[in-house]
C-alpha positions in Angstrom: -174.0 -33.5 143.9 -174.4 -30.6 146.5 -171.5 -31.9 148.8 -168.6 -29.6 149.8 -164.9 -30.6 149.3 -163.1 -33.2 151.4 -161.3 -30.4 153.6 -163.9 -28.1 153.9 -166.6 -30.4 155.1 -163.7 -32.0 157.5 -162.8 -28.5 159.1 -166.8 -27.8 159.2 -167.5 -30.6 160.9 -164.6 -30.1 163.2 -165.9 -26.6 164.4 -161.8 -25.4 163.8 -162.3 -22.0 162.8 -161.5 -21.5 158.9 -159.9 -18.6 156.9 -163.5 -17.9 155.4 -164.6 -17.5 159.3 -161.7 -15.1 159.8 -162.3 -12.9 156.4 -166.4 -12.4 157.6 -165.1 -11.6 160.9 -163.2 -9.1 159.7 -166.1 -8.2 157.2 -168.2 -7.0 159.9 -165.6 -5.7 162.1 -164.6 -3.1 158.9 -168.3 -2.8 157.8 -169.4 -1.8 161.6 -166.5 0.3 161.4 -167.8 1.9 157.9 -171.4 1.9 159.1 -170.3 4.2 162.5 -167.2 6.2 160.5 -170.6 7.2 158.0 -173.2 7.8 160.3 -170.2 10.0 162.9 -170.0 12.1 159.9 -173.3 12.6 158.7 -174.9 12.9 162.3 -174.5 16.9 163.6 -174.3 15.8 167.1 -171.5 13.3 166.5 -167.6 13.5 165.8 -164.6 11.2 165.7 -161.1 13.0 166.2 -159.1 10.0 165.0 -159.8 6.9 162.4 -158.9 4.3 165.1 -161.5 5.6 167.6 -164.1 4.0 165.1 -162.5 1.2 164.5 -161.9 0.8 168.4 -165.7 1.7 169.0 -166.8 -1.2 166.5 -164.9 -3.3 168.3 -166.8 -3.0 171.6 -169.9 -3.1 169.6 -169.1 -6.6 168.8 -167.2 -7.5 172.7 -171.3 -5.5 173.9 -173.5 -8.2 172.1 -171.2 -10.6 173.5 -171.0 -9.7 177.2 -174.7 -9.0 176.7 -176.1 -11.9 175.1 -176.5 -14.5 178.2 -178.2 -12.4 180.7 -180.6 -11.0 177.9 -181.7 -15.0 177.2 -182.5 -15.1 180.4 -185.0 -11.9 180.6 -186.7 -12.9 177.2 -187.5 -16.2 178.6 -189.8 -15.0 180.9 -190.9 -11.9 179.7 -192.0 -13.3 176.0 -192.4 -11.7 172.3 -192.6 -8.2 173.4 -190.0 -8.2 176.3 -187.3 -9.9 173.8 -188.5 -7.1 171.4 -187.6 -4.2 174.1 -184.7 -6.2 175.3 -183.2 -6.1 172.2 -183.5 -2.8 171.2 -182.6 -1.1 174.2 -179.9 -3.3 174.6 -178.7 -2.1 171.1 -179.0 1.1 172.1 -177.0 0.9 175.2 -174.0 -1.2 173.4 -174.8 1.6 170.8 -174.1 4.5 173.8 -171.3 2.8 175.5 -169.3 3.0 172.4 -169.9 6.3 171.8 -169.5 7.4 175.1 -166.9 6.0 176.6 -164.1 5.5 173.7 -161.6 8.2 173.4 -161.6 10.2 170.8 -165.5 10.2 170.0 -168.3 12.7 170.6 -171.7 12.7 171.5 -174.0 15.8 172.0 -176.8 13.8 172.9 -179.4 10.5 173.2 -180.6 11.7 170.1 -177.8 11.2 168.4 -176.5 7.9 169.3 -180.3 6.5 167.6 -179.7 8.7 164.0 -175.8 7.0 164.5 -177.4 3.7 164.9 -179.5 3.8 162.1 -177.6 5.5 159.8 -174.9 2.9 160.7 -177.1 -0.1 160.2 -177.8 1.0 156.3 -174.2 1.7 155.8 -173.4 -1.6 156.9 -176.0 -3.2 154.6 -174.7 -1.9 151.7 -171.0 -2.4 152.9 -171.8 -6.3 153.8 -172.8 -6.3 150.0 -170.2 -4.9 148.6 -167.4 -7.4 150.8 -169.4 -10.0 148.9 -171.2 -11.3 152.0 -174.5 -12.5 151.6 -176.6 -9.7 153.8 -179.3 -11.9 155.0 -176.4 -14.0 156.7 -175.8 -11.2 159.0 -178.6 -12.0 160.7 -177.5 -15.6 161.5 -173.8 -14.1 162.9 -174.8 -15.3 166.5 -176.8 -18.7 165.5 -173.4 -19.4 163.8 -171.2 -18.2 166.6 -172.7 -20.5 168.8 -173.3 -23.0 166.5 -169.5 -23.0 165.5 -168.5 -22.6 169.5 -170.3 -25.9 171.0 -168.4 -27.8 168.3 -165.1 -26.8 169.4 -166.3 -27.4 172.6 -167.0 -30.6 172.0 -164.4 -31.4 170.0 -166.7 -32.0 166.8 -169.6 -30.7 165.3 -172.4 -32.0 163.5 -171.0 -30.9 160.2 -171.6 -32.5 156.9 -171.6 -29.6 154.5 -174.0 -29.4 151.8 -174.1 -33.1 151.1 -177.3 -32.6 153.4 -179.1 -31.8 149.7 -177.5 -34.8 147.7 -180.7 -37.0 149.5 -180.8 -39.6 152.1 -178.9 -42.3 153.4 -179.8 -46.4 152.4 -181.4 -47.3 155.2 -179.4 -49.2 158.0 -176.6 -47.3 157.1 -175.7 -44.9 159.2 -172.2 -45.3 161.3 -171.0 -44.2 164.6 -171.1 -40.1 164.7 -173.2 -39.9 161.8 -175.9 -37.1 162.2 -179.4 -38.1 163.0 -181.6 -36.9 159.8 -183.9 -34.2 159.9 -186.4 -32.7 157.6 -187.0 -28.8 156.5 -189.7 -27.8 154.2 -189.5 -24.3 152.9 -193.0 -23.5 151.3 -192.6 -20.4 148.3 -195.8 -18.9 148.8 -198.0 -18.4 145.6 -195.0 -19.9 143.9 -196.0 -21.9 140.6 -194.0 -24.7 139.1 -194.2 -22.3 135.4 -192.8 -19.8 136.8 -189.9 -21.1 139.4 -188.7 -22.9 135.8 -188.8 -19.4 134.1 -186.9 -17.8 137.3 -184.4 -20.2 136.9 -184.4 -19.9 133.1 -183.5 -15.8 133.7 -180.8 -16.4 136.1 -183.1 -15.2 139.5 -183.0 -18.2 141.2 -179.1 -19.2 141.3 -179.7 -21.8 144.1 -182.2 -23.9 142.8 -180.5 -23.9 139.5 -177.7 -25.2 141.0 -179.7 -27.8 142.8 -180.8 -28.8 139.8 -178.2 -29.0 137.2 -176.0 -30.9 140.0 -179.1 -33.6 140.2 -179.2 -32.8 143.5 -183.0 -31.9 143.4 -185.8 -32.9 141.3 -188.8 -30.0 140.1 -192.3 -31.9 139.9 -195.6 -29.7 139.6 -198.4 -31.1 141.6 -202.0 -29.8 141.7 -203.6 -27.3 144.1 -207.2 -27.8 143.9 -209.7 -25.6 144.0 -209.6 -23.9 146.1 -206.4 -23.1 145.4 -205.7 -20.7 148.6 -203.2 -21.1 151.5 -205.6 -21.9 154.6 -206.7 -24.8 152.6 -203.6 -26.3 151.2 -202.2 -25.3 154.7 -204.5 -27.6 156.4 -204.1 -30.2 154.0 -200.1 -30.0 154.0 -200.0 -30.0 157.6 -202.4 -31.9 159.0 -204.2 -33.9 156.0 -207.2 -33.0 155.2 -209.0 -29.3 154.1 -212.8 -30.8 153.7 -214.0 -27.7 156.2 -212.0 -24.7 154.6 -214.2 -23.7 150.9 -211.7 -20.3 150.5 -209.7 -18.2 152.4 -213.1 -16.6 154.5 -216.7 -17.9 154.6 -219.8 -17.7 156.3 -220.2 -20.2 158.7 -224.2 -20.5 159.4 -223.5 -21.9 162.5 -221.8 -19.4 163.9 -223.6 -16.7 162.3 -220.4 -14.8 161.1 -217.4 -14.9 158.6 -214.6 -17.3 159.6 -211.6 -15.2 158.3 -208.3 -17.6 158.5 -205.8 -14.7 158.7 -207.6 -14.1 162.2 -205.3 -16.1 165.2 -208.9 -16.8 167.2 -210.4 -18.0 163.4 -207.5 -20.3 163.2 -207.7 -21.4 166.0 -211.2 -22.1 165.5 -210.4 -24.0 162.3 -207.4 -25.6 163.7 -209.2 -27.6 166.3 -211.7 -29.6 163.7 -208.6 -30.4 161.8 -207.4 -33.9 162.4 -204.3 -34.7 164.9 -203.5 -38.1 164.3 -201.6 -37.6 161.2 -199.9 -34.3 161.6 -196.6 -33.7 160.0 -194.9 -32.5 162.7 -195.8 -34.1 165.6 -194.5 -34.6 168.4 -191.6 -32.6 168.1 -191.4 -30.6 165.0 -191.2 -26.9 164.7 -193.8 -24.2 162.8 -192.5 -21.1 161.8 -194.9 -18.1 159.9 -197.3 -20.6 159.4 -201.5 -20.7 159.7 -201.5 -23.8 161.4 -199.4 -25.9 163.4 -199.2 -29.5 162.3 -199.1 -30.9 165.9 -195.9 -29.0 166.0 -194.1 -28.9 169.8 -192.8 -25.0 169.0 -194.9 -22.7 167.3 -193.5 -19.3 166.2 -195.5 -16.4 164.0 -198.4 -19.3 163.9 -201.6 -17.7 163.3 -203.5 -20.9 165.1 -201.2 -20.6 167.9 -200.6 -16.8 168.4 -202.9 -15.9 170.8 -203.2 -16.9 174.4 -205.8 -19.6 174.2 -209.3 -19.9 176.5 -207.4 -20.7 179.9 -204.8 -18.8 179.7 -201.8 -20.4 178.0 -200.1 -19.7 174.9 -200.1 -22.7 172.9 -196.6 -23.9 173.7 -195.6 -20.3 171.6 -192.6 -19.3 173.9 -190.7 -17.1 171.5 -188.7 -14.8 173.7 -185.6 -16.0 173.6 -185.9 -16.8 169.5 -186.9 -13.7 169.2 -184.1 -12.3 171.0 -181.4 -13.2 168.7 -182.6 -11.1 166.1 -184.0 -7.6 167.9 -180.4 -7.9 169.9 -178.0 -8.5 167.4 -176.1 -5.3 166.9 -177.9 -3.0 164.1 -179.7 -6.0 163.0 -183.1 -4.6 163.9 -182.8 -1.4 163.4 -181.1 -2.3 159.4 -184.3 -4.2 159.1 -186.0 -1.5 159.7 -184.0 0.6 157.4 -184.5 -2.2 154.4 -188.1 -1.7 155.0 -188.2 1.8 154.5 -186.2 0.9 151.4 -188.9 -1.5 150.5 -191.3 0.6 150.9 -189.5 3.2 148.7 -189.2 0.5 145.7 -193.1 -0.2 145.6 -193.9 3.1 145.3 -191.6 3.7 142.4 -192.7 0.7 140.7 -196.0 1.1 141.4 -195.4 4.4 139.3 -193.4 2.9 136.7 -196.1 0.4 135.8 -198.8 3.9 135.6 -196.4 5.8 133.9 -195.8 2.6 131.4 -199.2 2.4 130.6 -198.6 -1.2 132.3 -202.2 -3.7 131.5 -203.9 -5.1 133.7 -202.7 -3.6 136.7 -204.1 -2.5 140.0 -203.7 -0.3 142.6 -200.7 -0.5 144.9 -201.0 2.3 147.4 -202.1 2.9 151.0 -201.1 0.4 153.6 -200.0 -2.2 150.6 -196.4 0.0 150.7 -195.9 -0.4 154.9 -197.3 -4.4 154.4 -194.5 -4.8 151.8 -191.8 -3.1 153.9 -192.6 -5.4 156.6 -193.3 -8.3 154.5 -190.1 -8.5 152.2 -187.4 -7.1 154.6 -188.0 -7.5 158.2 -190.4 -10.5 158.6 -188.0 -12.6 156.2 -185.0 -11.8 158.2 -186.7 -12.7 161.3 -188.1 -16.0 159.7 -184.4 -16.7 158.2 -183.1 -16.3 161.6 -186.2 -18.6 163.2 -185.5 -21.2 160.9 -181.6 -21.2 161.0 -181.8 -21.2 165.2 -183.9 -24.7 164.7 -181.3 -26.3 162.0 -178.5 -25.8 164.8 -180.5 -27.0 167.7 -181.6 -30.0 165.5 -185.5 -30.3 165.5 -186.2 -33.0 163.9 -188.7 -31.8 161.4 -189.1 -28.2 160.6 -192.4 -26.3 158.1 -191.8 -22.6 157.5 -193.6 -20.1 155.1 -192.1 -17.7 153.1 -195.0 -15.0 151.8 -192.8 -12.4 150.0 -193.8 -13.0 146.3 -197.3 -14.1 147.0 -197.5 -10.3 148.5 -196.3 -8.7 145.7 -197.7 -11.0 142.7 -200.9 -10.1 143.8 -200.5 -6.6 143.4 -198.0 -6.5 140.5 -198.8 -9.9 138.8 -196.7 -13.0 139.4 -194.6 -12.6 136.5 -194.1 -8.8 136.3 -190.1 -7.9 137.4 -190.8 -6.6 141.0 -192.6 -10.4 141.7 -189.3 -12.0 139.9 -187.1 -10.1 141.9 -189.3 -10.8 145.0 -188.7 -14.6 144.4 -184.8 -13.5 143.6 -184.7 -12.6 147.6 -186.3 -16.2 148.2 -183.3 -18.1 146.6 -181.2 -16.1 148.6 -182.8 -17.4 151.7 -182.5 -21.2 150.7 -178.7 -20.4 149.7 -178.2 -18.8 153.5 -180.3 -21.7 154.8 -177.8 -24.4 152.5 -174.7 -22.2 154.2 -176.2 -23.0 157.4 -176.5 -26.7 157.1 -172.5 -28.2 157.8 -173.4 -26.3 160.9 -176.9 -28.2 161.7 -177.2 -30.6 164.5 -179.2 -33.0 162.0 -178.4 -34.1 158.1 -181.5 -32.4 157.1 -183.3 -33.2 153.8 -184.5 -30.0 152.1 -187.7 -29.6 150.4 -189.2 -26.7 148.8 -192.8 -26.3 147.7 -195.7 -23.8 147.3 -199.6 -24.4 148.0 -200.5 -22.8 144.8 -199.7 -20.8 142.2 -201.1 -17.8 140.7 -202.9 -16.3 137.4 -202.9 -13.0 136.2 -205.7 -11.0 134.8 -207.8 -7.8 135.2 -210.0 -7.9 138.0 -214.1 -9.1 137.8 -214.9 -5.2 138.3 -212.6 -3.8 135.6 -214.4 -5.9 133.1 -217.7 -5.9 134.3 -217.7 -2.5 136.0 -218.9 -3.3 139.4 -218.1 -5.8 142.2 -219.9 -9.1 142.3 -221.8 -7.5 145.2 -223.3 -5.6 143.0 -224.3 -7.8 140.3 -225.7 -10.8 142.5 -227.7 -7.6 144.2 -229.0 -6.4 141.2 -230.2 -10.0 139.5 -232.0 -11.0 143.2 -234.0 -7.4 141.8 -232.9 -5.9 145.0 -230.2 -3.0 144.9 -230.8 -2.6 148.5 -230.4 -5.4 149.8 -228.1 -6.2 152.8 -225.1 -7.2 151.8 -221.6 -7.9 152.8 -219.0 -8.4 150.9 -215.3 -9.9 152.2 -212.8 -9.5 149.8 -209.1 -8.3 150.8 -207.2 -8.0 153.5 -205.1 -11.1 153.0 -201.5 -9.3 153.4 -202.3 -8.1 156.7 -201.8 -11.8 158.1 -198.0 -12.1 158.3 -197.9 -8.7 160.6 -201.1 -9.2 162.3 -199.8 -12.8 163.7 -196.6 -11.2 164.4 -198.3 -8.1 166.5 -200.9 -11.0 168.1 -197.9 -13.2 168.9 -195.3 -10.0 170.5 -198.7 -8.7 172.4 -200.6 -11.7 173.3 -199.3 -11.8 177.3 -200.1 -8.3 177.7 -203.9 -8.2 175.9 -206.5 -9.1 177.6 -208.5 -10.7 174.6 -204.9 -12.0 173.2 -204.9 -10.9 169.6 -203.9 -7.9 167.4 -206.2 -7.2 164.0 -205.6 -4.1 161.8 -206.5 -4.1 157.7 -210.0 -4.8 155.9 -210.6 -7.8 157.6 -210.7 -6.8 161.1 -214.1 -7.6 162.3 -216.8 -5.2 160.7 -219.6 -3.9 162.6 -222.1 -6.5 160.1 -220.2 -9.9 161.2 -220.0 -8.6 164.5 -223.7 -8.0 164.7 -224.2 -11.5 163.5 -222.4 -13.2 166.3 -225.2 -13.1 168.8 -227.3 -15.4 166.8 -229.7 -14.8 163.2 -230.8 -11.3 163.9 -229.3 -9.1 162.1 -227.8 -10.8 159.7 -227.3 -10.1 155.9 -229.8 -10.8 153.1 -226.6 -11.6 150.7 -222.8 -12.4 151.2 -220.1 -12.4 148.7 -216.5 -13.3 149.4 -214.0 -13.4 146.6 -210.6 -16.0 146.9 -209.0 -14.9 143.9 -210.9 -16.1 141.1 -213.3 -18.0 143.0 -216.7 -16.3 144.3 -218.6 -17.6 147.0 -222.4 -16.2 147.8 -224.5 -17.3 150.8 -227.9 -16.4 151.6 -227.8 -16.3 155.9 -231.6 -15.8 156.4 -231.8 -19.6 155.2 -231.2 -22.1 157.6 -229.3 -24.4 155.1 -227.8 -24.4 151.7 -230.2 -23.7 148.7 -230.8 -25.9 145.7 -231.2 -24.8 142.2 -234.7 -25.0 142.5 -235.6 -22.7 145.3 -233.1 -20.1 144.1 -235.1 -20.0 140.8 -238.8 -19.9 142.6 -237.0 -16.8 144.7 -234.9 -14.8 142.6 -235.6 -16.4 138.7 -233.0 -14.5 137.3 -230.5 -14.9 139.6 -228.1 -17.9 138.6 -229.2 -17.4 134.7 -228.1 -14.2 134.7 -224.8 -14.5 136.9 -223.6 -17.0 134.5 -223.8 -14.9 131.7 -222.2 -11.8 132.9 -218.5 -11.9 130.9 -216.6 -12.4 133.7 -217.9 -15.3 134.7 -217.3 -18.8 133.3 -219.0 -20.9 135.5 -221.9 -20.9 138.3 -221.8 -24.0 140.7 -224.8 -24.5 142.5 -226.8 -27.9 143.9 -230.1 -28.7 142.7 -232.3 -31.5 144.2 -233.1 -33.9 141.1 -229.2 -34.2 139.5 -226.9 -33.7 142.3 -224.1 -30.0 141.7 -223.9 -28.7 138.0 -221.7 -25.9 136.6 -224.1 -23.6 134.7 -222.7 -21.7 132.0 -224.1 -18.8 129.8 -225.4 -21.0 127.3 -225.1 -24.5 128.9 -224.6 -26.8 131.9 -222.6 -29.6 133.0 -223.5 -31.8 135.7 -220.3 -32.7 138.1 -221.5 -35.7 139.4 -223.0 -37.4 136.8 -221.3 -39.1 133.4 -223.0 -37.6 130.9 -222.7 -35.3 128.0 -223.5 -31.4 129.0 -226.6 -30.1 128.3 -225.4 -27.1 125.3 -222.4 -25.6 125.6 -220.2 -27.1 127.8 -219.0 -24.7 130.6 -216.0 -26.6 131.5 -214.8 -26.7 127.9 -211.0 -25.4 127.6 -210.7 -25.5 131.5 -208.2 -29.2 131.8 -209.2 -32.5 132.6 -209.2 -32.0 136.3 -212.1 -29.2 136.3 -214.6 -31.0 137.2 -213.8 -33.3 139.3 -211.8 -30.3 141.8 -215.4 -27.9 141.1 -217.4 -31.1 142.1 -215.5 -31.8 145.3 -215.7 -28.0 146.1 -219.1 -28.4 145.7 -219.4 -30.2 148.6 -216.9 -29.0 151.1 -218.7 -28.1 154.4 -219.7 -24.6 154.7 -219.3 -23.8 150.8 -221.6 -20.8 149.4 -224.6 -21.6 147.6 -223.0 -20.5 144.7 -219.6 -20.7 143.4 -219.0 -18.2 140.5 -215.8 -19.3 138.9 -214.3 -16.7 136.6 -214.0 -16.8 133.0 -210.9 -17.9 131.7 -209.0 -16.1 128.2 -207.5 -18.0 126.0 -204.3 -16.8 126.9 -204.9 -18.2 130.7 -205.9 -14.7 132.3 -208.3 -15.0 135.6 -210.8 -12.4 136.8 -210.3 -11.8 140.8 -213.7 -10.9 142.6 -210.8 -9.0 144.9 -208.8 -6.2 144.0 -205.9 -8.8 142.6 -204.1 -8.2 139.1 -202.2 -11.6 140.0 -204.8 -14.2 141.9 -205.6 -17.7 142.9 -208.4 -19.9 144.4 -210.2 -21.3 141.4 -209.1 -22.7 137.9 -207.2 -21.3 134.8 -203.7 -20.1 134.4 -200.6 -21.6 136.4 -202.3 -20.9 140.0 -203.1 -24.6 140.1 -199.8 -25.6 139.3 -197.6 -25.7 142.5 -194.1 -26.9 143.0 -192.7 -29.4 144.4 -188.8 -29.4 144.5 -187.4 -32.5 146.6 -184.0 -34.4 146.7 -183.8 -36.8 143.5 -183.1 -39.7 146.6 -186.3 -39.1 147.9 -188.7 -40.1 145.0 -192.3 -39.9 144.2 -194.5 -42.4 144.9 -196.0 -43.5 142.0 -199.2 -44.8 143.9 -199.8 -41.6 144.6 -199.5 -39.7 141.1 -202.8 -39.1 138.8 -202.8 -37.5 135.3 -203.6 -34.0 134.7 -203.7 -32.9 131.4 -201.3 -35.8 130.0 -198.9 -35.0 133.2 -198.4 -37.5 136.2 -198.4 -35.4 139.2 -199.9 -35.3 142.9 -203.2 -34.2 143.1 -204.2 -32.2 145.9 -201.9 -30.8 149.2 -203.7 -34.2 150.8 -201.1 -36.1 148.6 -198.5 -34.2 149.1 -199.1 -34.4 153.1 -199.0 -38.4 152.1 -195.7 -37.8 150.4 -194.1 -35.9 153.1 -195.1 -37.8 155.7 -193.2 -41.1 153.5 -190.5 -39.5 153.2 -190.1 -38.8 157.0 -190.2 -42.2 158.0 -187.7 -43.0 155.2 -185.8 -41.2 157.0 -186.7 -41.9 160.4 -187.7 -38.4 161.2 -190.8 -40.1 162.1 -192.2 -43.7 162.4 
């Protein structure tokens, strides 16, 4: 069991401070001391005559953020994302001045200075917080625990419980007098497979979950991501229960005449509003935190659905200025996430040079705006979601969904098992271990469960073995080199910052949202928005391992047979390039079949193949997951599912050493890590390969929503 000691959980819930309280206060009253003492002496403009001037100045750095705090709440109310954003950094800067200023016995030449003093102070103090033995990330949560910590001693006791919140849920009926309501938090690990959160914990990376687990705490249960095996998709499904309208992560929506890209706030929006409401997860009063979609959620923050202001006006009930405030005012908290994404950026671009020099196989490229989307990614977007997510505990919303994205980020680029991904899920544990430190102070005993939407696979890409995009090939078997084509294949990362930028600049915009990477509107889907003219002969868009290829100028999806009376070639030939393992395509007499280079297999009929079997090797659940794909509204007219080695290795149709979105590999295998007092259903389980596990992020959304009326989260 995860519970604290008698005592400890008695003085937590108490709100009584404790001698831990007074050695991390003063922790960061001696590591803001460091942090200025450094940054006095490296900065020209800047001197100290006498030790206890620092020590004096770090005190009204602390007393600033205090006196500071209320009126600032007020401001960022009103004024939103952005004003919180400028609130909180000038007001850093001015606590920042004052202390250098007007405390005897320190100097400063100039404006300039007091900025290089702050942000040489605020990497000092990272590394000092560190070496005190102080989890860094929980620097960020100083004033969500302040106050947390403060309203119990105001009212004489506090919602405590320590980390019994993990050990799993009360028997019904009985709770007593005082007893916290429950509440439920599910942390998704993005691109986290079940494989390799087992071989994390194996290797001593993931000291949280291993604890959870060896104390029986928590159970770990892989349960399928179907194809396709993205995050939009599983997203919708987790969320709001059903992902019928989302083939992959983009697609060409006939209709519209254009590429639906999910990682755009209007596109998710779009998609978000044919997704089902009734059986949300977090409705009515939940919160969504980094997440595509909102699952009926009351309080959306960093929601790409929800970013932008809508039609008429209003901002989807986003209101993040005063969350946001807690983290861009916190003394150096900013600006030292700032300075740990520099650092980031730093470590990718020596490991990306380690893997060259290493002669590392298969491997990709890792430059250009990858290093900033890392930076931002792994340093300050997680210490702004930690904070998010830590603010709701102690207010006590009922039901809370966040994302975490940092390994998916880097797994693509490195591969999901390489050290830089590993270490990448490393920082992940350490969120969940501030999120468990957190918990004694919650207003609800909150049930945690952790699970991804997918896993990933590694493998060289479809152009390293075949020499040329898919583009390319499908271009050259139609017997037409130059033919218009599009083809929509990155750009993935850029959706964490863009729904960050969309969400900070959506009051002051007109049209409301922020795009910058590859999958900002092109000048070819933009052309196609007015209707058919214009649009392109061919277009290819690669999730992973799974291609998609539409033919606009028709006006619905071809059959096998017209594909063969207009390009012969064409699905014969894309079959039996050697990166591909499959071709899934409709035909008019037998329903979808999977054509292979030297057989088929029809999905939706029990019979024996016809030749080689292309789904041979593949698991027991290929075909049904290729034959549901199949049929998903607005899927290509052909699916081109990579091959797959022997050893497991994928082939992305996008510049991805480590991808998902089809079959082969661990990227179906998600995770599923839940309190061993809230089981599985077995109703719900199916076998996969000899395993029992949930089948698709629809039964997981079942699950989840059981287990929140178990607990009377929800009825």
């Amino acid at each position: 069991m995860l519970s604290s000691p008698a005592p400890t959980a008695s003085r937590a819930r108490s709100g009584r401070p404790r001698l831990a309280d007074a050695w991390d206060t003063a922790g960061s009253l001696v590591t803001t001391a460091l942090g200025l003492g450094a940054a006095i002496a490296l900065v020209d403009g800047a001197r100290a005559n006498h030790p206890a001037a620092i020590l004096l100045a770090a005190l009204v750095v602390g007393v600033g953020d205090l006196v500071l705090r209320a009126p600032l709440r007020l401001f960022a109310r009103a004024a939103g994302a952005m004003g919180a954003l400028v609130a909180g950094l000038a007001a850093q800067v001015l606590v920042a001045w004052v202390a250098l200023t007007h405390v005897p016995g320190i100097v400063v030449d100039s404006g300039v200075a007091v900025l290089e003093v702050l942000l040489i102070a605020s990497l000092v103090m990272a590394v000092g917080r560190w070496l005190w033995g102080v989890n860094d990330t929980e620097y960020v949560l100083g004033d969500v625990i302040r106050r947390a910590r403060s309203r119990a001693r105001r009212a004489g006791s506090a919602p405590g419980g320590g980390s019994a919140a993990l050990a799993g849920p009360p028997a019904l009926g009985a709770r007593v007098e005082g007893e916290r309501s429950p509440g439920l938090l599910v942390v998704q690990l993005d691109g986290v497979s079940a494989p390799v959160l087992a071989q994390a914990v194996e290797a001593g990376l993931a000291p949280t979950v291993a604890r959870w687990l060896a104390s029986g705490s928590h159970c770990l249960d892989p349960w399928w991501s179907r194809v396709p095996a993205t995050t939009p998709a599983s997203q919708a499904a987790l969320l709001h229960g059903d992902s019928s309208g989302i083939p992959a992560f983009r697609w060409w929506d006939r209709d519209l005449g254009r590429l639906v890209v999910t990682n755009h706030p209007t596109d998710a929006a779009l998609v978000e509003s044919t997704l089902p409401t009734e059986t949300c997860l977090l409705a009515p009063d939940g919160a969504a935190i980094s997440t595509m979609f909102s699952g009926g959620a009351a309080t959306n923050l960093l929601v790409m659905s929800r970013s932008a202001r809508a039609p008429d006006g209003s901002r989807g009930g986003f209101g993040p200025g005063p969350a946001y405030l807690r983290f861009f005012a916190s003394p150096f908290v900013f600006t030292r996430a700032v300075a740990r994404s520099v650092a980031e950026m730093a470590k990718e671009l020596y490991q990306a040079r380690r893997q060259r020099v290493r002669g590392v196989e298969p491997r990709v490229s890792r430059g250009g705006w990858f290093v900033v989307l890392r930076g931002v990614t792994n340093a300050l977007m997680r210490d702004l979601t930690t904070s998010l997510v830590a603010e709701h505990l102690v207010r006590g919303t009922p039901s809370i969904f966040v994302d975490l994205v940092d390994y998916d980020e880097i797994a693509h680029h490195a591969g999901p098992t390489r050290p830089e991904a590993l270490r990448a899920l490393e920082g992940l544990d350490g969120v969940l271990h501030v999120i468990e430190e957190v918990l004694p102070l919650a207003a609800r005993d909150y049930q945690v469960v952790v699970l991804s939407d997918h896993g990933q696979s590694l493998g060289p890409t479809f152009e390293q073995v075949e020499g040329r995009s898919l583009l390319e090939v499908v271009r050259s078997l139609m017997a037409d080199p130059d033919a218009n084509g599009v083809q929509a294949v990155a750009g993935e990362e850029w959706g964490p910052l863009n729904s960050l930028l969309t969400s900070a600049f959506s009051g002051s915009r007109p049209r409301g949202t922020v795009m910058l990477g590859p999958d900002a509107p092109s000048r070819a889907v933009r052309a196609g928005r007015s209707g058919r003219v214009g649009a392109p002969d061919v277009v290819v868009t690669g999730s992973g391992n799974l291609g998609l290829v539409w033919f606009p100028s028709a006006p619905a999806r071809l059959v096998l047979e017209d594909l063969q009376e207009r390009w012969p070639g064409l699905v014969a030939g894309l079959a039996a390039r050697p990166g591909v393992g499959a071709v899934v395509v409709d035909t008019a007499a037998r329903g979808l079949v999977a054509v292979g280079g030297r057989g088929l297999a029809l999905l939706e009929h029990d019979v024996a193949p016809e030749g080689e079997d292309p789904l041979a090797g593949w698991g027991t659940q290929a075909r049904a997951d290729l034959a549901r794909a199949g049929r998903l509204e607005h899927t290509g007219d052909l699916l081109v599912i990579s091959a797959i080695t022997p050893g497991g290795h994928v082939h992305a149709f996008e510049g991805q050493v480590g991808s998902h979105g089809g079959l082969g590999g661990d990227q179906n295998r998600a995770l599923l890590l839940h309190p061993s007092g809230l089981a599985v259903d077995a109703d719900l389980l199916a076998d996969v390969d000899g395993t029992a596990m949930l089948v698709g992020a629809e039964q997981v959304h079942i699950q989840l929503r059981r287990w929140s009326a178990v607990l009377g989260v929800r009825s």
